[in-house]
N, C-alpha and C positions, 0 to 999 in steps of 0.2 A: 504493500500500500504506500509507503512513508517514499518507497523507488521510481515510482509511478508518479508521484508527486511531484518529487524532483524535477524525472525527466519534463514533463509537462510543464516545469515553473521555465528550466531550462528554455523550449521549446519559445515558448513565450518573449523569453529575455532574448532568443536568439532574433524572433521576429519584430520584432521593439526595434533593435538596432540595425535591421535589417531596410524597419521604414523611416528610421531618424535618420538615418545616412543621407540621404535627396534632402529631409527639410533643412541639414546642418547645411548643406550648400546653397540650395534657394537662400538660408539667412545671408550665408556670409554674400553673395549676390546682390542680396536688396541692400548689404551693410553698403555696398561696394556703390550701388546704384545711387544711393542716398549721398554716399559722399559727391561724385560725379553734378548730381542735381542741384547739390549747396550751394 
């Protein structure tokens, strides 16, 4: 049970970071866009 869990929380933290990756770049992007606009 408590292994199943694990893998699952894992699985999870895998895909978190899997869909943060694109928005950490869109930010630095818009950081980047923003400055350009100033």
């Amino acid at each position: 049970m408590r292994r199943k869990n694990l893998a699952k929380i894992r699985h999870v933290v895998y895909q978190a970071k899997f869909l943060l990756a694109p928005l950490k770049t869109l930010a630095r992007q818009a950081a980047k866009f923003r400055l350009f606009a100033a």
